[in-house]
C-alpha positions as CSV (number, residue, x, y, z in Angstrom):
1,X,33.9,90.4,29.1
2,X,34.1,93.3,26.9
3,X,32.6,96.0,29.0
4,X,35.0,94.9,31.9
5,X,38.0,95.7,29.6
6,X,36.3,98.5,28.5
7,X,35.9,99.4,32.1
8,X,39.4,98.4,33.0
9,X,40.9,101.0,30.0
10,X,38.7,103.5,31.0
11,X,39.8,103.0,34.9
12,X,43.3,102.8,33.7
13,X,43.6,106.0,32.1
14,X,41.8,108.3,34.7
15,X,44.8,106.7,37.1
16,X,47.8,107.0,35.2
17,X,47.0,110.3,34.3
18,X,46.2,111.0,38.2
19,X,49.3,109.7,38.9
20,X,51.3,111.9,36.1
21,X,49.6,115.0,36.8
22,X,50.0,114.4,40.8
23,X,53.9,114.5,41.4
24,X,53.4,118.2,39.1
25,X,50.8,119.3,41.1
26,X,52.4,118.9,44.5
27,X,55.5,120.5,43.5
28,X,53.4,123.8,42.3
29,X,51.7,124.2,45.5
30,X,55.2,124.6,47.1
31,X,56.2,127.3,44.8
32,X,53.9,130.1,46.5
33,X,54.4,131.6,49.8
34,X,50.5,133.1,50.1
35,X,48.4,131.3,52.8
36,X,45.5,131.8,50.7
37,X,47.1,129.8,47.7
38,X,49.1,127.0,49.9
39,X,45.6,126.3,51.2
40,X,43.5,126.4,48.4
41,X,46.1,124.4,46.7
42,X,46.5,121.9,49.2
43,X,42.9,121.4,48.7
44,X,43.1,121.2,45.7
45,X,45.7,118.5,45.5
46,X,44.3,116.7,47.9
47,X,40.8,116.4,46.1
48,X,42.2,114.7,43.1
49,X,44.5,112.3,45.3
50,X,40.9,111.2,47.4
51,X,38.5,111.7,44.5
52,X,39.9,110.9,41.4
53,X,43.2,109.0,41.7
54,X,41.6,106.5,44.5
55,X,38.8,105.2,43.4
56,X,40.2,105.0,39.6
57,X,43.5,103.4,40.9
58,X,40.6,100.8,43.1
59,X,38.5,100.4,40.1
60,X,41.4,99.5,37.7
61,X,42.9,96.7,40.2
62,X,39.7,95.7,40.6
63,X,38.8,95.2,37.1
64,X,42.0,93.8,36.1
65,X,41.9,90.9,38.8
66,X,38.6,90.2,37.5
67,X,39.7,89.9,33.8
68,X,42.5,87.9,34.6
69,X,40.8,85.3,36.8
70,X,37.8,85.5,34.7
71,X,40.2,84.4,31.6
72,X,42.4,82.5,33.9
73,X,45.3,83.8,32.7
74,X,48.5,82.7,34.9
75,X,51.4,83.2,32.7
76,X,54.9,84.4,33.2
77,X,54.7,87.4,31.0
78,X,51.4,88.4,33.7
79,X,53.9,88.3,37.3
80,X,56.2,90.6,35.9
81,X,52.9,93.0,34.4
82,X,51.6,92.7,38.0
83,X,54.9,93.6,39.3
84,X,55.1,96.9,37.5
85,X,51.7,98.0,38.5
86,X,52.6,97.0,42.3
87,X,55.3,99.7,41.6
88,X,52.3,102.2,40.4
89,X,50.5,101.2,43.7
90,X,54.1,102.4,45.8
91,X,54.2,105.5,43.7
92,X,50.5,106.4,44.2
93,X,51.3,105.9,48.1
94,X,54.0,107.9,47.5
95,X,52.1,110.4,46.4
96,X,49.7,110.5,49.4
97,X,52.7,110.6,51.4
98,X,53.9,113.7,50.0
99,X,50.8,115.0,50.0
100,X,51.0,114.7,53.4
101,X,54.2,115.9,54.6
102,X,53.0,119.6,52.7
103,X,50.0,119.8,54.1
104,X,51.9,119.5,57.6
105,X,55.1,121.8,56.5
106,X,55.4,123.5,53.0
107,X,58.6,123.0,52.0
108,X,59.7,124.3,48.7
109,X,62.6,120.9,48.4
110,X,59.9,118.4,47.1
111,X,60.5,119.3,43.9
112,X,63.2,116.8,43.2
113,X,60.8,114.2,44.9
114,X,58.2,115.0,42.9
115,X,60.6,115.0,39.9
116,X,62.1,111.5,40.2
117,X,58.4,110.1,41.5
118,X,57.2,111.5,37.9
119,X,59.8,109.8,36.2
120,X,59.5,106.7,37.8
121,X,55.2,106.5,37.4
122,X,56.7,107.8,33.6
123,X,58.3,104.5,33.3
124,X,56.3,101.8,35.4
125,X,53.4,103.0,32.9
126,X,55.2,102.7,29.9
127,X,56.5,99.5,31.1
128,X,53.1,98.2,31.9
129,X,52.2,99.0,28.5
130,X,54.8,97.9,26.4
131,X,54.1,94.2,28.8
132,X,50.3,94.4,27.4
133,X,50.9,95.0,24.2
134,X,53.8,92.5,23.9
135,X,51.9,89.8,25.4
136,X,51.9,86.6,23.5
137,X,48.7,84.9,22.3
């Protein structure tokens, strides 16, 4: 049980700060009308949605359904956690999407997308924490 929690933090961390670092990162590949950058860029961007925000975001659902059906832990205070990373799932998808619509068309008026998205992952994470750590025995 340990090293699953251990395994769930770890998990947890590399995607929340994927998904704090992704809305930013999008909005600077906008910012620069050279091919060569837009595409290195949007490789870039792309490499740490597929290859680092994925598989922790899997891995940290994953682990976390385990713990809690492991511990068989069904209380309310759980839905509403589960509910606030559901919204970190639509933001992550959000991000994808975004991701995508670049890719297709550079268009320097995602930054107020990317904004708001940041502030709302900003929340949802805080949120999820403050639920955790406020969880009663």
């Amino acid at each position: 049980m340990p090293l699953l929690k251990l395994l769930h933090f770890m998990a947890l961390i590399g995607w929340c700060g994927a998904l704090l670092y992704l809305p930013a990162l999008i909005a600077a590949g906008t910012r620069s009308s050279d091919a060569l950058f837009y595409r290195d860029h949007a490789h870039l961007t792309r490499m740490v949605f597929n290859l680092v925000a994925t598989p922790a975001a899997l891995l940290a659902i994953g682990s976390g359904t385990a713990l809690f059906l492991s511990g068989a832990l069904f209380d309310a205070w759980l839905i509403v956690k589960l509910t606030t990373v559901t919204g970190m799932v639509v933001c992550h998808a959000l991000c994808g999407v975004l991701i995508l619509r670049i890719e297709r068309l550079p268009e320097p008026s995602v930054g107020l997308e990317c904004l708001l998205l940041g502030s709302l992952v900003a929340v949802l994470i805080s949120a999820t924490l403050w639920l955790v750590l406020a969880k009663p025995f």
